[in-house]
N, C-alpha and C positions, 0 to 999 in steps of 0.2 A: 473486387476479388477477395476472397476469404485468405486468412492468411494465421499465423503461429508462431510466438517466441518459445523455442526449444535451450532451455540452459543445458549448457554441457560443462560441466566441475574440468579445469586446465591440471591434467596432471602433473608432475615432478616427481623426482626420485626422491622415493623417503616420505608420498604422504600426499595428501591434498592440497592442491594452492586455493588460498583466498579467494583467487580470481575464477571468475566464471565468463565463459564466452558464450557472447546473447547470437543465435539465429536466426533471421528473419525466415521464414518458412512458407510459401506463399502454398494454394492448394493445388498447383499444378506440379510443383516441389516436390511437395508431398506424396501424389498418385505419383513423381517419378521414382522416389526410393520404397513407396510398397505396393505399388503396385504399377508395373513396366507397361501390358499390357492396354490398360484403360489409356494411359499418355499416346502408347502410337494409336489408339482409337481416334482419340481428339484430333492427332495432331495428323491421320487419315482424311478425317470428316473435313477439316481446313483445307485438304490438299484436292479432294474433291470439287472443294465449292470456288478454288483459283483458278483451276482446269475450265471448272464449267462456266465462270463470267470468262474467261480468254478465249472460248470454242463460242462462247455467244458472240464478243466481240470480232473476232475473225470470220464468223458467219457471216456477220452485218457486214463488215468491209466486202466480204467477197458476193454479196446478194445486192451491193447496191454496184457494185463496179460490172456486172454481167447485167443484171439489169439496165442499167445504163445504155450497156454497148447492142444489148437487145433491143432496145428501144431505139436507138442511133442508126444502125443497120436496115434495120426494118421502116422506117422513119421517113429516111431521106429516099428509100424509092418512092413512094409514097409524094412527098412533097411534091417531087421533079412531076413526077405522073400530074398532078394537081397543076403544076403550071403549065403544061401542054393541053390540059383540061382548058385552064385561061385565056391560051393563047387563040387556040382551036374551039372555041365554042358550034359544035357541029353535034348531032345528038347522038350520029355512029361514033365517031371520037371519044366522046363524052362515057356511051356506054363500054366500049373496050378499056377506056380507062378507069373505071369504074371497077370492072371484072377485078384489074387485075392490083388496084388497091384494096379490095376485098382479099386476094388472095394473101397481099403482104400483109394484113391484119392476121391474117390465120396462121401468117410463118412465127408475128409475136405471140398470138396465143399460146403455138406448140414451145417458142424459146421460155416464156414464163410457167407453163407445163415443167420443163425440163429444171429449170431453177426450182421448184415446190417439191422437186424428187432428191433434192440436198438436205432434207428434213425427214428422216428416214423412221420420227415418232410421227407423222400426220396422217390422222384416219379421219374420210370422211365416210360418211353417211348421207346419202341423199334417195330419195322416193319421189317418182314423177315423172322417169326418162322415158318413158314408155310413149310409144305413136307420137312421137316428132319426127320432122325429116326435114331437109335443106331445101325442099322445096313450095314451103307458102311460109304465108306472110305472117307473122307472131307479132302481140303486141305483150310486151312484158312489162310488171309491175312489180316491183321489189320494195321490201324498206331496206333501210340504207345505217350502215353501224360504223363503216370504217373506208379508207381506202384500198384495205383490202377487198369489198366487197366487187369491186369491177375487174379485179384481177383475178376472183373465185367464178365468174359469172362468163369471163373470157374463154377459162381453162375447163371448168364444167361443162359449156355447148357448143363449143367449138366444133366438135362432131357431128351435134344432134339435128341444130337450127341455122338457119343464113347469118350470116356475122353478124353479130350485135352492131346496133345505131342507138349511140343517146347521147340525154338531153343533157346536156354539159352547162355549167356553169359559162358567165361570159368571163370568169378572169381566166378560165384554163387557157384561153384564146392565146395568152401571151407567154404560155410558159415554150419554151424554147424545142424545138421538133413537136411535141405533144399536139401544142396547139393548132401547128402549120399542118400536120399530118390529119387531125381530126379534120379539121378546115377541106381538105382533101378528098375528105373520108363523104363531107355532106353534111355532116353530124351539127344539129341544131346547139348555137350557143342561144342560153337563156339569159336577157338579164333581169335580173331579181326587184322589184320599186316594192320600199318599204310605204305602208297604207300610210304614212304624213307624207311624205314625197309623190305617192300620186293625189292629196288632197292638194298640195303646190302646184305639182302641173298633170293635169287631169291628162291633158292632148295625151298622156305615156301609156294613158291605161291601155290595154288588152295589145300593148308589142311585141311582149313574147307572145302570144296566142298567135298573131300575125307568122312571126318569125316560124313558131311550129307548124301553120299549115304551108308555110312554103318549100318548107326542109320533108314534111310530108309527102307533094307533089312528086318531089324529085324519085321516092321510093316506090313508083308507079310499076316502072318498069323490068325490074328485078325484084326478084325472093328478098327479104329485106326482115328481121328482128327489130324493133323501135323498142330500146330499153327505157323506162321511165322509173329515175328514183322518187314515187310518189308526194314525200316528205319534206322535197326540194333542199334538204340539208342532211347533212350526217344527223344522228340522235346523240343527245348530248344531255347530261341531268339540267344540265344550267340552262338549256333551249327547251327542256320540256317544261320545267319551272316559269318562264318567260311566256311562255304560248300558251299555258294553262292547260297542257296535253291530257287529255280524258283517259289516255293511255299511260297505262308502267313502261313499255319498253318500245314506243311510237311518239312522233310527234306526230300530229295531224295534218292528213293529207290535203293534195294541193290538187283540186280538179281537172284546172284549164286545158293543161297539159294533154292530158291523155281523151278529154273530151274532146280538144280538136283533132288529135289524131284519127281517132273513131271515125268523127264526123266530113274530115279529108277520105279517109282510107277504109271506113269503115265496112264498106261491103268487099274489099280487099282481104281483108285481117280475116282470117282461115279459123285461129282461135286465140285465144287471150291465156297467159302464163303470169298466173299467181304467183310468184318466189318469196317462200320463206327464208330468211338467213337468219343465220346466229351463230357465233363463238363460246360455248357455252362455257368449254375450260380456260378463254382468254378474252375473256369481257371486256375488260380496261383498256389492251392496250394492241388487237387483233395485228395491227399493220406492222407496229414494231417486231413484234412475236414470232409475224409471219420470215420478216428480214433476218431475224435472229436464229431462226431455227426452233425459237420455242414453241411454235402454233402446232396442238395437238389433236385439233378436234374442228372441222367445218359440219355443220348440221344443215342441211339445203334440203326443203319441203316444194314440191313442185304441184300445186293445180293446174289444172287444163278446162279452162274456162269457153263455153261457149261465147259468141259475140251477137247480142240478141240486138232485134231489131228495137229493142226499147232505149239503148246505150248512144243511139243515133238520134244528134238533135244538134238546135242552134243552141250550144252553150252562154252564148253570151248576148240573145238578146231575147232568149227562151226561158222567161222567170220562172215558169214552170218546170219543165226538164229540167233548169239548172237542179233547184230544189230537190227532184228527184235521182238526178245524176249524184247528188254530196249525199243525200241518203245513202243511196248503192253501195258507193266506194267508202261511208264509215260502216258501213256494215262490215266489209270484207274487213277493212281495219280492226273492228272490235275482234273479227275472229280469229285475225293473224295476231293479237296481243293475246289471244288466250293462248293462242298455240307456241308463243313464243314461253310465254309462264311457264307451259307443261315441262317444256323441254329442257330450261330453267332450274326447276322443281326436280325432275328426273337426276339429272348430273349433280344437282346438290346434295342430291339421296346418295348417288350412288361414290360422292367423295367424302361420305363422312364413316 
């Protein structure tokens, strides 16, 4: 902090004193004895930036305590339904309860809708809604940025397409309502074998592929969305660095996945949905941002992909198909990292 020894000469009657009284004068001092104005500026600018980490902080407590109870609420119908599913393994049973755990997913869509309307700066933009409806079969393919990205993807087609189904990690299984309620839901847990741990025990290979076509079977019978986060992990610098990603803003896709669904469902699947995402004004940190009230901008790019009969094969013991099925799906990769660049590129233009 800049600062200033001002001598001021100590008067007396009758003349000058020796003594001199020293000042410290620092420069907030200073702007307050000449100029008043510039101080309440500053000391404005501070009152703004208290306000606004306290309105962010209080946002967060009240986005994760409504959330929570959205999730809780909706949650435990769901469960209960699930275990009368258990109990009753009958296929009429099965599908009525089915119905109507579909429906309680759609009551959280609308309550997490309702919590994104507490953030009165959030503009989306998205291109693509056009000729969907709740009655066929979608297979969706996304990349994957944040946790927010499954809560943008709920509240986004909640209207348009059959409630989202996806491919979940296997530790979600355990998180508390989430996991029992997805468990409920149908929704495929994947678990992940790192290439040393299946060169250790081979017998593991293709279990998730297994696991996907049996969680496929069950979407037989009803309109049904099977979301697939391609990438099989959030995008991360330190995971693209690791994987040796050919991509700026993609890790590299993961096939199995959505090859066995094809080839379970494939002449089911009506069309296939391309999902672009991106946080273009809050890259870093989209999920916090969202909880805080800071998220300003979701950007969502919708393809409507036909489902060709070339996408249908034995992924895994078809060396050929496979070959050309990772072709396919790095193509569409390459040109969802171009499009993710543009958009990138665009709001960097337009924030400087």
């Amino acid at each position: 902090m800049a600062f200033a020894v001002w001598l001021t000469p100590r008067l007396k009657p009758g003349g000058y004193s020796s003594h001199v009284t020293f000042r410290l004068i620092t420069s907030e001092c200073f702007l307050l004895e000449s100029a008043p104005s510039a101080v309440a500026g500053i000391l404005s600018n501070r009152l703004k930036i208290i306000m606004s980490r306290l309105l962010a902080t209080l946002t967060l407590m009240l986005s994760i305590v409504l959330t929570i109870l959205v999730t809780i609420l909706c949650s435990v119908p769901i469960i209960l339904a699930g275990i009368i599913k258990l109990v009753l393994p009958v296929p009429a049973v099965w599908r009525t309860v089915s119905r109507f755990c579909n429906f309680m997913m759609y009551c959280w869509c609308e309550g997490l809708a309702l919590l994104l309307h507490l953030n009165p700066h959030l503009k989306w933009e998205v291109q693509g809604l056009q000729g969907l409806n709740k009655k066929s079969w979608y297979l969706l393919i996304c990349n994957h940025h944040s946790w927010a990205d499954i809560v943008v993807l709920c509240v986004l087609f909640r209207k348009h397409i059959p409630m989202n189904k996806y491919f979940l990690k296997q530790q979600l299984a355990w998180v508390p309502f989430i996991g029992l309620a997805c468990w409920a839901l149908d929704m495929p847990f994947m678990r992940r074998y790192s290439r040393s741990y299946l060169l250790r025990h081979p017998e593991r290979r293709g279990k998730d592929v297994e696991t996907t076509r049996r969680s496929c079977e069950k979407f037989r019978h009803h309109p049904t969305t099977i979301v697939n986060f391609v990438e099989g992990s959030r995008f991360t610098v330190e995971k693209q660095r690791q994987l040796r990603s050919p991509f700026r803003h993609l890790l590299p896709p993961k096939a199995a996945g959505i090859a066995m669904a094809l080839n379970v469902l494939g002449k089911q699947f009506d069309k296939m949905l391309n999902v672009t995402l991106c946080y273009p004004e809050n890259s870093r940190a989209p999920f916090y941002d969202m909880l805080t009230g800071k998220l300003t901008r979701i950007v969502v790019q919708i393809d409507l992909l036909p489902v060709e009969a070339s996408l249908h094969g034995d992924y895994l013991n078809d060396k050929n198909f496979k070959r050309g099925f990772q072709q396919w799906l790095n193509g569409l990769w390459s040109e969802k990292d171009a499009r993710l660049e543009a958009i990138y590129q665009q709001y960097k233009k337009a924030g400087q």
